[in-house]
BAKEDREN-17101 format. One record per atom (N, C-alpha, C): residue number from 1; residue in one letter; atom name; x, y, z. Coordinates in nm, 2 decimals. Example, Ala and Ser with C-alpha at 12.3 -4.5 7.8 and 13.67 -1.06 7.14 Angstrom:
<koltor k="1" r="A" a="N" u="1.32" v="-0.57" w="0.78"/>
<koltor k="1" r="A" a="CA" u="1.23" v="-0.45" w="0.78"/>
<koltor k="1" r="A" a="C" u="1.32" v="-0.33" w="0.78"/>
<koltor k="2" r="S" a="N" u="1.28" v="-0.22" w="0.71"/>
<koltor k="2" r="S" a="CA" u="1.37" v="-0.11" w="0.71"/>
<koltor k="2" r="S" a="C" u="1.29" v="0.00" w="0.79"/>
***
This chain:
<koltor k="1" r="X" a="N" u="1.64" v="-0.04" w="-1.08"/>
<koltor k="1" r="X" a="CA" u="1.55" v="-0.13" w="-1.01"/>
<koltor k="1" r="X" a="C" u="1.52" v="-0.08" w="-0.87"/>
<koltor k="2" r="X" a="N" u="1.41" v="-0.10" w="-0.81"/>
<koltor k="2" r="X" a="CA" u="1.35" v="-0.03" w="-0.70"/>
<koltor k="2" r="X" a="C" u="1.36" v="-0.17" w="-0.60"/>
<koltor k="3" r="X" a="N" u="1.37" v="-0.19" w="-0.50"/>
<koltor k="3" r="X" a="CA" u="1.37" v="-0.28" w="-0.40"/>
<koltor k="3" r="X" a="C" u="1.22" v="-0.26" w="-0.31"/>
<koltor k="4" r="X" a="N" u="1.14" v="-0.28" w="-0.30"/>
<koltor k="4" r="X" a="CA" u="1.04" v="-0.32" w="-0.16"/>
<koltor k="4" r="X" a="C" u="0.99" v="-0.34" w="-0.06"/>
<koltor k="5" r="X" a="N" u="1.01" v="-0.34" w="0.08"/>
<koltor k="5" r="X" a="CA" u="0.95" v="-0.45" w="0.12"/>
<koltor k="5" r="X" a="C" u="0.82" v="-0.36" w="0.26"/>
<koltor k="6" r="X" a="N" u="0.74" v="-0.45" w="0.21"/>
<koltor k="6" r="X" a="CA" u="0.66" v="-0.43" w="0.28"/>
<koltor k="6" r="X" a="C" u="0.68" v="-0.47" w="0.46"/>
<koltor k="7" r="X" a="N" u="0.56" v="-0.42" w="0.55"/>
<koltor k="7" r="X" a="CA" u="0.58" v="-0.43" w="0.71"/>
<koltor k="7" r="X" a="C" u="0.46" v="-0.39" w="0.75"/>
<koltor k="8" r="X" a="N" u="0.40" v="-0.46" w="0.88"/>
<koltor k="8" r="X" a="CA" u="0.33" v="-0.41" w="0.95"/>
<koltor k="8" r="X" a="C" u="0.16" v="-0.47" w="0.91"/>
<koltor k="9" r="X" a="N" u="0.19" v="-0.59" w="0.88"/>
<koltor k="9" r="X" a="CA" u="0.05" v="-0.67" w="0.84"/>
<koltor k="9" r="X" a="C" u="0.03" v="-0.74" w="1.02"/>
<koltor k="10" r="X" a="N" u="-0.07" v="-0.83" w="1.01"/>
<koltor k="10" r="X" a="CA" u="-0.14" v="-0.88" w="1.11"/>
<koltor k="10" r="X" a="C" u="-0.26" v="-0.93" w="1.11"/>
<koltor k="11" r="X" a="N" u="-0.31" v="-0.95" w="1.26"/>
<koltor k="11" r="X" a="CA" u="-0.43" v="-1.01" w="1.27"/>
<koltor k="11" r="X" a="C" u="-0.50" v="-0.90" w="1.36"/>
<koltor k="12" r="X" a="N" u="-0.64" v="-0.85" w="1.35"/>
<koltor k="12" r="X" a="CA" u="-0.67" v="-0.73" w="1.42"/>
<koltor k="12" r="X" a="C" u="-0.82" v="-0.76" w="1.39"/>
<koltor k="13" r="X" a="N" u="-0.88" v="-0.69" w="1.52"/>
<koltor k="13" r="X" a="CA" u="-1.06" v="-0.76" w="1.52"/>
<koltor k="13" r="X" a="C" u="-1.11" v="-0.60" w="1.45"/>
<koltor k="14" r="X" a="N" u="-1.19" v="-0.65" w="1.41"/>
<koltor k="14" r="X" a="CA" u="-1.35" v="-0.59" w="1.29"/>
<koltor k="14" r="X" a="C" u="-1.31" v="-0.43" w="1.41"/>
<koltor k="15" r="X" a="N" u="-1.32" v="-0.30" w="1.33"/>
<koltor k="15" r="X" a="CA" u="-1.26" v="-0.17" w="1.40"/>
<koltor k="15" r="X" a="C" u="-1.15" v="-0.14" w="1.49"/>
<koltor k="16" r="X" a="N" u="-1.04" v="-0.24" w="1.43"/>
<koltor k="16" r="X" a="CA" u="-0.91" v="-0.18" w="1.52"/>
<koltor k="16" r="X" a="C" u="-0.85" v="-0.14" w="1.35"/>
<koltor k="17" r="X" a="N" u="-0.75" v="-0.07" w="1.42"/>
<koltor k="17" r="X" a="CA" u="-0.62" v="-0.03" w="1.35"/>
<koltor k="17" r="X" a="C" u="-0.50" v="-0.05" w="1.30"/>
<koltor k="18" r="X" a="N" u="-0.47" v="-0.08" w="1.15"/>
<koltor k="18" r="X" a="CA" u="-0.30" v="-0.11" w="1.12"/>
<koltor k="18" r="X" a="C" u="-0.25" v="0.00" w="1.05"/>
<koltor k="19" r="X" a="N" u="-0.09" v="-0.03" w="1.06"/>
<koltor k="19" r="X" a="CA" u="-0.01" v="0.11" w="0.99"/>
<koltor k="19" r="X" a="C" u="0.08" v="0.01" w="0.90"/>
<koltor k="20" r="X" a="N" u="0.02" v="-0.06" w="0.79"/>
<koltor k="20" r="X" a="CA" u="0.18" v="-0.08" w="0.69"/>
<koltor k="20" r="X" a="C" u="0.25" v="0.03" w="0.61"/>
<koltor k="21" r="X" a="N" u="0.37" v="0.00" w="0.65"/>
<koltor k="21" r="X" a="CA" u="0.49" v="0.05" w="0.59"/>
<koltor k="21" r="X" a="C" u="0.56" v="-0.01" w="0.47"/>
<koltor k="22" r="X" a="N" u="0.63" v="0.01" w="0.39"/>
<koltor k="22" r="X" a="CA" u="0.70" v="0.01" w="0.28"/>
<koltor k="22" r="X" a="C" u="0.82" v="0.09" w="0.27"/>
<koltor k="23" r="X" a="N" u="0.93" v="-0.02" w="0.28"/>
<koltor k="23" r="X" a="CA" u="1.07" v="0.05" w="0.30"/>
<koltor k="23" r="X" a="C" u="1.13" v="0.07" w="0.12"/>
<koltor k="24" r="X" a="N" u="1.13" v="0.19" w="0.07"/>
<koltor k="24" r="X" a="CA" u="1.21" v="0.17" w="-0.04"/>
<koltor k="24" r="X" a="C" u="1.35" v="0.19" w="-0.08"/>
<koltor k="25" r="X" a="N" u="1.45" v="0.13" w="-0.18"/>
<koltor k="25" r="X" a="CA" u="1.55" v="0.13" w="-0.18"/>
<koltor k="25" r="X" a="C" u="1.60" v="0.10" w="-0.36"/>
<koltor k="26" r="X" a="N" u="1.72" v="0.17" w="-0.39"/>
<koltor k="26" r="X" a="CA" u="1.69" v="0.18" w="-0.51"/>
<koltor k="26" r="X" a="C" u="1.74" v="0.25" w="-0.59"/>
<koltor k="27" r="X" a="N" u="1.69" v="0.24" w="-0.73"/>
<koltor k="27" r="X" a="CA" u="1.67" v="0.38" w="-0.79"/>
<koltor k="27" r="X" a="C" u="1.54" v="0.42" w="-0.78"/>
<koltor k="28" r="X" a="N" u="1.53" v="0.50" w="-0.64"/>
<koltor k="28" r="X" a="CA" u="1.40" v="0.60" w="-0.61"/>
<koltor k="28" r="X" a="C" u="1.40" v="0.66" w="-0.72"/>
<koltor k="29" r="X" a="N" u="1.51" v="0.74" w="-0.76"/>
<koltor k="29" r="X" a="CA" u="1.49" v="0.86" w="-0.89"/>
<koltor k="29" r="X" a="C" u="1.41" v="0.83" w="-1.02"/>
<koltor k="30" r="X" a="N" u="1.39" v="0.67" w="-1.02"/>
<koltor k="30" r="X" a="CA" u="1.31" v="0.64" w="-1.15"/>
<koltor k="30" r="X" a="C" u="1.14" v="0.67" w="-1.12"/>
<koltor k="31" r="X" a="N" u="1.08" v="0.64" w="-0.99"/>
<koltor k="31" r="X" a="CA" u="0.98" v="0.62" w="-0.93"/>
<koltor k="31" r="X" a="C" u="0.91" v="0.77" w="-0.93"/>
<koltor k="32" r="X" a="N" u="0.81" v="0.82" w="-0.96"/>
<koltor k="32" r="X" a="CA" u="0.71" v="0.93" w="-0.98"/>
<koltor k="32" r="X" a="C" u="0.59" v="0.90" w="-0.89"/>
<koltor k="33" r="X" a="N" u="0.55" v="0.76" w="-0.87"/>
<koltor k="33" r="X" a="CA" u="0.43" v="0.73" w="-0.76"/>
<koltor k="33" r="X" a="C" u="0.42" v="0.63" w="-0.72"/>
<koltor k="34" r="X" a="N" u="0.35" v="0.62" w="-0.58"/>
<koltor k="34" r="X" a="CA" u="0.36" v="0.50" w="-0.48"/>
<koltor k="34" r="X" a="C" u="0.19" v="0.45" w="-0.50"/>
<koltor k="35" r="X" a="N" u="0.25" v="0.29" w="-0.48"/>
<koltor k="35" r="X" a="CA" u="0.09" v="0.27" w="-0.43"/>
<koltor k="35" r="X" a="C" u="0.09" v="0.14" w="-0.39"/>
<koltor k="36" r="X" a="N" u="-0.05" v="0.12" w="-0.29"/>
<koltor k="36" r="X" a="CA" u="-0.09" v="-0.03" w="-0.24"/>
<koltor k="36" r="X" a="C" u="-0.19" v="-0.06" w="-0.28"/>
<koltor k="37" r="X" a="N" u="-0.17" v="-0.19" w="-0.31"/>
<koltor k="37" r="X" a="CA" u="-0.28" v="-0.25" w="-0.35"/>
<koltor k="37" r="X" a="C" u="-0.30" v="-0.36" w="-0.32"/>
<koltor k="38" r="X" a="N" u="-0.43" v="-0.48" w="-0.29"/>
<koltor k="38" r="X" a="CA" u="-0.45" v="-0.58" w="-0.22"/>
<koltor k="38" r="X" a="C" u="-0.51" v="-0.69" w="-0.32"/>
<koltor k="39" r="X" a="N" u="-0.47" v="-0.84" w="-0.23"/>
<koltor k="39" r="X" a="CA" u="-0.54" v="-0.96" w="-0.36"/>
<koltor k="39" r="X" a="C" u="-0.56" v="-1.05" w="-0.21"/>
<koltor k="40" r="X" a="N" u="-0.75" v="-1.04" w="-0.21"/>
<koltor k="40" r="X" a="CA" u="-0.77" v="-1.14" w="-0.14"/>
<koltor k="40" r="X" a="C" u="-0.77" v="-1.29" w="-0.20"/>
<koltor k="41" r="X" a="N" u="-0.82" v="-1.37" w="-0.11"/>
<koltor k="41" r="X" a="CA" u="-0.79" v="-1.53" w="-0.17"/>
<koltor k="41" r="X" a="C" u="-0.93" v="-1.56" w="-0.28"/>
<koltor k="42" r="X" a="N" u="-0.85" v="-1.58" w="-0.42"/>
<koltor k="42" r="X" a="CA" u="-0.96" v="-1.62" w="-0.45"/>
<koltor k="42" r="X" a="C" u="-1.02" v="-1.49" w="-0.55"/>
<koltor k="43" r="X" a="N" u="-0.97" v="-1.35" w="-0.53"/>
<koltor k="43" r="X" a="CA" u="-1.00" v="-1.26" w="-0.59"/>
<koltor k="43" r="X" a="C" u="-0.88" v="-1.18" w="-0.69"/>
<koltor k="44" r="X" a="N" u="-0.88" v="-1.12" w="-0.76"/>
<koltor k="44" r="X" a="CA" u="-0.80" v="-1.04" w="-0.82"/>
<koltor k="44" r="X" a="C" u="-0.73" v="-0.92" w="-0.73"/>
<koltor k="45" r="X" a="N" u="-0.59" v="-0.85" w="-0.78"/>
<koltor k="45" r="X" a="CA" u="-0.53" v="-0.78" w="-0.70"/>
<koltor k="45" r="X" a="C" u="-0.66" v="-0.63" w="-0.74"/>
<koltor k="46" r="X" a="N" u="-0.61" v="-0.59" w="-0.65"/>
<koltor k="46" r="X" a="CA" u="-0.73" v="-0.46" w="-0.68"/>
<koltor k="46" r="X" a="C" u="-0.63" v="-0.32" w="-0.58"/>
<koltor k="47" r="X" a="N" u="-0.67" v="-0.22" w="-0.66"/>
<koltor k="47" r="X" a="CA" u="-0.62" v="-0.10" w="-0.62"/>
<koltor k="47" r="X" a="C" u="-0.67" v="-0.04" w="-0.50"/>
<koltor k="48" r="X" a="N" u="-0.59" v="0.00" w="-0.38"/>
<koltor k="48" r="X" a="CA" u="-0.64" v="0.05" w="-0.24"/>
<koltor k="48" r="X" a="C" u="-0.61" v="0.20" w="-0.25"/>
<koltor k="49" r="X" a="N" u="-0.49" v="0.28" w="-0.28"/>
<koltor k="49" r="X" a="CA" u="-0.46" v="0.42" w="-0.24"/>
<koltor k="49" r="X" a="C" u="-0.32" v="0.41" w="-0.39"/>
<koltor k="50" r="X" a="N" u="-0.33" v="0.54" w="-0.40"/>
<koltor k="50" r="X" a="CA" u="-0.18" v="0.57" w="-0.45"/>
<koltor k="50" r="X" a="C" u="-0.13" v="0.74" w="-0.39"/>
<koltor k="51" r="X" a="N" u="-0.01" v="0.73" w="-0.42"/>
<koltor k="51" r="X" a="CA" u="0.02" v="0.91" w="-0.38"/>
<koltor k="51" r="X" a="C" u="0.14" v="0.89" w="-0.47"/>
<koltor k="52" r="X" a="N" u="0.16" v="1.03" w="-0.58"/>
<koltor k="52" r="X" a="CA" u="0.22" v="1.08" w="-0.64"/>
<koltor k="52" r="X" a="C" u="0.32" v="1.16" w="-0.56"/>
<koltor k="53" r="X" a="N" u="0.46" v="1.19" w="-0.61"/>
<koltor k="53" r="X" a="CA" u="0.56" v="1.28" w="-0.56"/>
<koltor k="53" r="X" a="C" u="0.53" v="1.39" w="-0.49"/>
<koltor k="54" r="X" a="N" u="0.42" v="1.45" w="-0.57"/>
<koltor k="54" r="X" a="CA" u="0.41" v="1.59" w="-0.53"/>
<koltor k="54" r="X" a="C" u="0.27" v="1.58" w="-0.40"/>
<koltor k="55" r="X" a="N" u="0.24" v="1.44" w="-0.35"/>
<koltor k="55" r="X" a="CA" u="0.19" v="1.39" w="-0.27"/>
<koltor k="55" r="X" a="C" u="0.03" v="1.43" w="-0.31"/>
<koltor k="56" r="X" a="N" u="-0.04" v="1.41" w="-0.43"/>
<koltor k="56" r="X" a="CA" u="-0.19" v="1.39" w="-0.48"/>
<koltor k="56" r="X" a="C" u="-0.20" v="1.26" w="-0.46"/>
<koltor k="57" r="X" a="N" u="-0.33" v="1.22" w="-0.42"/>
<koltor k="57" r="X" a="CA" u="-0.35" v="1.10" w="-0.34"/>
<koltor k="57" r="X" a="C" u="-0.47" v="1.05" w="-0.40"/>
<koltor k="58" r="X" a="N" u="-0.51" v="0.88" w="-0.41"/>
<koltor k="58" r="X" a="CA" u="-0.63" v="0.89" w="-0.47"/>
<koltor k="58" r="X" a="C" u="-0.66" v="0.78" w="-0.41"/>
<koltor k="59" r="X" a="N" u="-0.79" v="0.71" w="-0.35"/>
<koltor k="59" r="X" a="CA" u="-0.85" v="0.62" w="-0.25"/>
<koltor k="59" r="X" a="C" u="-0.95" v="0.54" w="-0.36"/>
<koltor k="60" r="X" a="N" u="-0.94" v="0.39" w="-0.36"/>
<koltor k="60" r="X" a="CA" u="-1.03" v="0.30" w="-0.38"/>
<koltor k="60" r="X" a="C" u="-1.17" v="0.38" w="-0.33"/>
<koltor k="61" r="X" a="N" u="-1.26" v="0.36" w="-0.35"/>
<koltor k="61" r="X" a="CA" u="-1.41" v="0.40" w="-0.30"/>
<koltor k="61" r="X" a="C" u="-1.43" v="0.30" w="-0.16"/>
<koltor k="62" r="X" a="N" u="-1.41" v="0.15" w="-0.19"/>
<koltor k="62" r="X" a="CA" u="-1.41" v="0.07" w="-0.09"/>
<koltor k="62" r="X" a="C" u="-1.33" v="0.13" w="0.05"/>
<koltor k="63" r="X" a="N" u="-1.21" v="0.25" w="0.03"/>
<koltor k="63" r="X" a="CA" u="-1.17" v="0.26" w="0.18"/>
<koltor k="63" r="X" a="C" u="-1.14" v="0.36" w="0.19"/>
<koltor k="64" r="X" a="N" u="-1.22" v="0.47" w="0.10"/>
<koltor k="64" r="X" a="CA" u="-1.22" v="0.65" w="0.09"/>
<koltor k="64" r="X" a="C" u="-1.27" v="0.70" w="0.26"/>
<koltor k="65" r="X" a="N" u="-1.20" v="0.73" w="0.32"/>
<koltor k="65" r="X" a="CA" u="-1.26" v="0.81" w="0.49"/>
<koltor k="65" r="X" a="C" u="-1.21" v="0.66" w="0.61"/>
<koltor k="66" r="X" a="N" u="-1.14" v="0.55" w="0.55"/>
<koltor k="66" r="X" a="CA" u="-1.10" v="0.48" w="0.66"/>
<koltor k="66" r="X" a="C" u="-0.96" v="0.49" w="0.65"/>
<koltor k="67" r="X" a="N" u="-0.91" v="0.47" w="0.52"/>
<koltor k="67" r="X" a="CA" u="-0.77" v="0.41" w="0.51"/>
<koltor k="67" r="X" a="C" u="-0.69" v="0.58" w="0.44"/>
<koltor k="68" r="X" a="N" u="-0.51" v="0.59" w="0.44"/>
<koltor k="68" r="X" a="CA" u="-0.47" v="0.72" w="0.40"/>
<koltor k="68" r="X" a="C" u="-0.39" v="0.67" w="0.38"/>
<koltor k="69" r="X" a="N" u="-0.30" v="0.72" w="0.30"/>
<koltor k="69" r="X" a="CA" u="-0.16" v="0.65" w="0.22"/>
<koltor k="69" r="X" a="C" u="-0.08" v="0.82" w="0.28"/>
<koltor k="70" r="X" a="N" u="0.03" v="0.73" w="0.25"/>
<koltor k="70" r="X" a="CA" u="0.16" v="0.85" w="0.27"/>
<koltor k="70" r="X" a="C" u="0.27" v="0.85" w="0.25"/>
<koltor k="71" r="X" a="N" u="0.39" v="0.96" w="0.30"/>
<koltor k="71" r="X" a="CA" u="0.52" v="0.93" w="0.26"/>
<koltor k="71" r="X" a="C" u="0.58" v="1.02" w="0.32"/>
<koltor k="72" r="X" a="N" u="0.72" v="0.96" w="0.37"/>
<koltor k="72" r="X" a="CA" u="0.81" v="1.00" w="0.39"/>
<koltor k="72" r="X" a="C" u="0.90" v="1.03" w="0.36"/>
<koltor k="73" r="X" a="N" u="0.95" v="1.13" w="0.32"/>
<koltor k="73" r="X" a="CA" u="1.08" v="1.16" w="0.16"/>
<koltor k="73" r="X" a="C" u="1.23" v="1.09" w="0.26"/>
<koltor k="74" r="X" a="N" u="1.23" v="1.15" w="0.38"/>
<koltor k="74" r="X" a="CA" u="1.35" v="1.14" w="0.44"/>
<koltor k="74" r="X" a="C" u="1.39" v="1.00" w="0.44"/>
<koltor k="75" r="X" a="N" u="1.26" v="0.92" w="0.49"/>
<koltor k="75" r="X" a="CA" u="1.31" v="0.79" w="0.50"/>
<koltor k="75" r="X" a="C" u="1.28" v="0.68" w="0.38"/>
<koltor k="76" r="X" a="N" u="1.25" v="0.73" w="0.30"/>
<koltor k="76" r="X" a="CA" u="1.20" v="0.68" w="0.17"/>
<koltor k="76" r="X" a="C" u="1.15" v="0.53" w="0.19"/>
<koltor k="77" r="X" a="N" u="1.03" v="0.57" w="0.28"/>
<koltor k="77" r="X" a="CA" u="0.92" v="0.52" w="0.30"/>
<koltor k="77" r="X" a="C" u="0.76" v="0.57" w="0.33"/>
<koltor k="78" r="X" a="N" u="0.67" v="0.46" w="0.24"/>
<koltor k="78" r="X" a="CA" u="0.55" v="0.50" w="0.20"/>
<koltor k="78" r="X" a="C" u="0.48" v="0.40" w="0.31"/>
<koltor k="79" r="X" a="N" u="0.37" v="0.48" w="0.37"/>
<koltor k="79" r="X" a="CA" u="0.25" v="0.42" w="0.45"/>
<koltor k="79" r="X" a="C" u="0.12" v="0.41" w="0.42"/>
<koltor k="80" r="X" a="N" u="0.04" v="0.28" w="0.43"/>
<koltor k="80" r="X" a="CA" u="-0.09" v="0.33" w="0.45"/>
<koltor k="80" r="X" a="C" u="-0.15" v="0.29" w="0.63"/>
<koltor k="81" r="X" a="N" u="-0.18" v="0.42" w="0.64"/>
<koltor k="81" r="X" a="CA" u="-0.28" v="0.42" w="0.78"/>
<koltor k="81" r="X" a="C" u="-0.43" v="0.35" w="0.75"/>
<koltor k="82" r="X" a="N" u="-0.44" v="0.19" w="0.83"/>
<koltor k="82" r="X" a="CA" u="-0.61" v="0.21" w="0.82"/>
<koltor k="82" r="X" a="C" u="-0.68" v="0.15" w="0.95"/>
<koltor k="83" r="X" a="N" u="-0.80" v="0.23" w="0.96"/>
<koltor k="83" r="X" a="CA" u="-0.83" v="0.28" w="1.05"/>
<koltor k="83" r="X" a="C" u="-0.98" v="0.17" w="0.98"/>
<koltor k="84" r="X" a="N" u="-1.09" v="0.16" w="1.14"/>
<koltor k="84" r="X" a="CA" u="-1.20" v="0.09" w="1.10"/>
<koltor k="84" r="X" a="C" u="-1.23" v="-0.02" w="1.03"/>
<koltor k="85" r="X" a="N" u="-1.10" v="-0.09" w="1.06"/>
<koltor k="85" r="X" a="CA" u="-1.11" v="-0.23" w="0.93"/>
<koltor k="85" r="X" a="C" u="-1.21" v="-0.31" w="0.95"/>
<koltor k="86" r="X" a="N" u="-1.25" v="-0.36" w="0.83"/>
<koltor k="86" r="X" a="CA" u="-1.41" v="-0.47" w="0.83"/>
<koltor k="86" r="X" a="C" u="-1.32" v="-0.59" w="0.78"/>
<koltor k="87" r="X" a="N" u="-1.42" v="-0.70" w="0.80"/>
<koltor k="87" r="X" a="CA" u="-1.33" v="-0.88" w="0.76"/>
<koltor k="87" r="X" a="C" u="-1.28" v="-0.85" w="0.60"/>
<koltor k="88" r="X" a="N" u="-1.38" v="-0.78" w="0.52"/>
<koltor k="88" r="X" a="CA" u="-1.38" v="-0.76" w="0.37"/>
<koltor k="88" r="X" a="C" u="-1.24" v="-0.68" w="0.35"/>
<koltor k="89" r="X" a="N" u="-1.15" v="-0.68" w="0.45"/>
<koltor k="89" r="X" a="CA" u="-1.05" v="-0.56" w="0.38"/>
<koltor k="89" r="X" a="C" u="-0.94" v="-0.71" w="0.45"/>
<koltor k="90" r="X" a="N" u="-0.94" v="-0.82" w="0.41"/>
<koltor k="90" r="X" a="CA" u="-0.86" v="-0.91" w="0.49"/>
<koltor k="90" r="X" a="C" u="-0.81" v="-0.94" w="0.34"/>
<koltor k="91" r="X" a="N" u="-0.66" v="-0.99" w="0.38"/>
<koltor k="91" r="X" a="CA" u="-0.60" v="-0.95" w="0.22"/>
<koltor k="91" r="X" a="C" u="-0.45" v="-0.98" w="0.21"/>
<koltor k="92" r="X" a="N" u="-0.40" v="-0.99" w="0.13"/>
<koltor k="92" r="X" a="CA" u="-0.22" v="-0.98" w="0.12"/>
<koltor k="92" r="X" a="C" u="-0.21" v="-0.87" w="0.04"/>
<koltor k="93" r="X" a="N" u="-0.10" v="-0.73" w="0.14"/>
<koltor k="93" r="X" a="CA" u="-0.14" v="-0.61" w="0.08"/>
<koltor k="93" r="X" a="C" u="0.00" v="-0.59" w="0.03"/>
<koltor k="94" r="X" a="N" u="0.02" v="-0.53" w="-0.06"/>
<koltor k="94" r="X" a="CA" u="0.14" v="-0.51" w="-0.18"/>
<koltor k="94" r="X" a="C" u="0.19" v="-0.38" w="-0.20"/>
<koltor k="95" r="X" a="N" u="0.33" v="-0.31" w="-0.17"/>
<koltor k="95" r="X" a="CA" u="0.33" v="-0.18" w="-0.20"/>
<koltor k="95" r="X" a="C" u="0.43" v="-0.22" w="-0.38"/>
<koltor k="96" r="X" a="N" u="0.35" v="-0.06" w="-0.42"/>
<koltor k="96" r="X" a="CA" u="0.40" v="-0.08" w="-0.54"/>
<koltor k="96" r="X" a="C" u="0.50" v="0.04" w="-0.61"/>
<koltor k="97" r="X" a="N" u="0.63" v="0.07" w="-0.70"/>
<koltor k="97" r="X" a="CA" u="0.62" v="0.14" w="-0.72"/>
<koltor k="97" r="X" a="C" u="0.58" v="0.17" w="-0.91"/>
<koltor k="98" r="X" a="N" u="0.58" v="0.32" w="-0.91"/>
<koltor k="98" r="X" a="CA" u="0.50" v="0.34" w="-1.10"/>
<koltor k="98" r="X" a="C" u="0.64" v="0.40" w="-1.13"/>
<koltor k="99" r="X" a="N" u="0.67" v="0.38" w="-1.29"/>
<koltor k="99" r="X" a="CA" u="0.81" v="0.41" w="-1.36"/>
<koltor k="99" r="X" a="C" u="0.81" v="0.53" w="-1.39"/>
<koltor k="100" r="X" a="N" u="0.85" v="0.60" w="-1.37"/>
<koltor k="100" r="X" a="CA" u="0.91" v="0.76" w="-1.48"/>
<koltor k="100" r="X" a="C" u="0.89" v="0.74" w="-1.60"/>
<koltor k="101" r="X" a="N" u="0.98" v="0.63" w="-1.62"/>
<koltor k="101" r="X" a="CA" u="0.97" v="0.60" w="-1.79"/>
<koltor k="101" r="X" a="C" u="0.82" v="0.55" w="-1.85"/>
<koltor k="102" r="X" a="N" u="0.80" v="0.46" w="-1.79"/>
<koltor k="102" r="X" a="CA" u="0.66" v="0.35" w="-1.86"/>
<koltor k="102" r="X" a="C" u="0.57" v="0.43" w="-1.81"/>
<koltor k="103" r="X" a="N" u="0.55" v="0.44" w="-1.68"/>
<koltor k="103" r="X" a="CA" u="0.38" v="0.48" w="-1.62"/>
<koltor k="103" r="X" a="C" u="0.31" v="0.36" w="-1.56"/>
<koltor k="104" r="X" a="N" u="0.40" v="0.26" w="-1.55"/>
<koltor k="104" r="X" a="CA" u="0.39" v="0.11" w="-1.53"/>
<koltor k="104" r="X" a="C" u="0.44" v="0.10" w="-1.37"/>
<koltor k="105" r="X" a="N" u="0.31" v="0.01" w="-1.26"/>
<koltor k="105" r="X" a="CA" u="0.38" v="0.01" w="-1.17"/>
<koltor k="105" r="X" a="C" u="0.44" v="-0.15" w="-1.17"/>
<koltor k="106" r="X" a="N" u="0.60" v="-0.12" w="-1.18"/>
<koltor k="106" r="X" a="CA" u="0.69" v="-0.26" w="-1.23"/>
<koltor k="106" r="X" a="C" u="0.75" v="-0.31" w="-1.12"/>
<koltor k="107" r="X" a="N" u="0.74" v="-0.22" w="-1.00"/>
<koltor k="107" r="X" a="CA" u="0.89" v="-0.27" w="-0.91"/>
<koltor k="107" r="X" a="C" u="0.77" v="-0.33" w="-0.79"/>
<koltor k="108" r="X" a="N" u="0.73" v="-0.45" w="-0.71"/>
<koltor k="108" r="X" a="CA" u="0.63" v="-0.47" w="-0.62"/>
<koltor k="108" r="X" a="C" u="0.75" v="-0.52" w="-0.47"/>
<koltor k="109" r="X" a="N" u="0.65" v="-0.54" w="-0.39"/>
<koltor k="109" r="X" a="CA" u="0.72" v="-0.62" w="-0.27"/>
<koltor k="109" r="X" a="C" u="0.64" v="-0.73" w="-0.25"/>
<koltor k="110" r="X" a="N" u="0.70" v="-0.81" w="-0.19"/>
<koltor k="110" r="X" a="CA" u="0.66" v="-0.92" w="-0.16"/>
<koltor k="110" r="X" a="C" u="0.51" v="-0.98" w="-0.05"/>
<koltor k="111" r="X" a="N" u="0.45" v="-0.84" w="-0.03"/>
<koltor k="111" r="X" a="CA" u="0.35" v="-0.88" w="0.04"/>
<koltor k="111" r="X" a="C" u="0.33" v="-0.89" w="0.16"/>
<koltor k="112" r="X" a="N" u="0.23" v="-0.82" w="0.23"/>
<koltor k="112" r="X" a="CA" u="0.24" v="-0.86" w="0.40"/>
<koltor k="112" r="X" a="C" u="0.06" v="-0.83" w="0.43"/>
<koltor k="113" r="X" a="N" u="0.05" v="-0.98" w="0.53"/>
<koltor k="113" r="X" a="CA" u="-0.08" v="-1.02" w="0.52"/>
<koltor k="113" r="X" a="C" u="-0.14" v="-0.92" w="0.62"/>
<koltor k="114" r="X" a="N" u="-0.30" v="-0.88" w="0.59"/>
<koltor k="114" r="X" a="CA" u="-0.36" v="-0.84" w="0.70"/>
<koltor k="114" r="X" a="C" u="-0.51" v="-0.91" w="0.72"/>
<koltor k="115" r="X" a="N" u="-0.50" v="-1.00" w="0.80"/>
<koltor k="115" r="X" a="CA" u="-0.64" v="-1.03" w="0.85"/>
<koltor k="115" r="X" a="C" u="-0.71" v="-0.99" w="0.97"/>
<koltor k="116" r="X" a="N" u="-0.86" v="-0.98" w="0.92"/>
<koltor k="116" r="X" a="CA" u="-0.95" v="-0.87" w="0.98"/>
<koltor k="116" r="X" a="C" u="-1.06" v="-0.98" w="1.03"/>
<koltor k="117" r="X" a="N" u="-1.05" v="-1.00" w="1.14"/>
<koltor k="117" r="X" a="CA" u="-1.16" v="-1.08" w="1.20"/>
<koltor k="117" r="X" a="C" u="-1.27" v="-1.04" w="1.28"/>
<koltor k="118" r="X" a="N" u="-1.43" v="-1.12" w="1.24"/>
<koltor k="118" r="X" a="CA" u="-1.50" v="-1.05" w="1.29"/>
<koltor k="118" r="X" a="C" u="-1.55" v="-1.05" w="1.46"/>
***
């Protein structure tokens, strides 16, 4: 089992900057890829970035050139940087991780809000 938790949500006006964090803890050794993903109110969760071990990365189209996911092995913690936020990116954002075994991302955290005002 992989432990969670998300950090670093907020309230921030239309082109400022957040950096959430995601502290993991665990059996990292089951985990092969990281990812965030967001569920506005009212909408379905929807996929923002992921990054693979070997650190291949892949961006929602919605936030390709604003937002960048990442990781830190040492501290076995994953980020996403986003930069240029619009109201549309206002959200409860979720880090996740995917199984070795399944391919399934099964282990989530509990969420940390970012609202984007205009």
């Amino acid at each position: 089992q992989v432990q969670l938790v998300e950090s670093g949500g907020g309230l921030v006006q239309a082109g400022g900057s957040l950096r959430l964090s995601c502290q993991a803890s665990g059996s990292i050794f089951s985990v092969n890829a990281w990812g965030w993903y967001r569920q506005a109110p009212g909408k379905q969760r929807e996929l923002v970035a992921t990054i693979t071990n070997d650190n291949s990365t892949n961006n929602a189209d919605s936030v390709k050139g604003r937002f960048t996911i990442s990781r830190d092995n040492a501290k076995n913690t994953v980020y996403l940087q986003m930069n240029s936020l619009k109201p549309e990116d206002t959200a409860v954002y979720y880090c996740a991780a995917r199984s070795r075994a399944t391919g399934a991302y099964s282990n989530w955290g509990q969420g940390t809000q970012v609202t984007v005002s205009s």
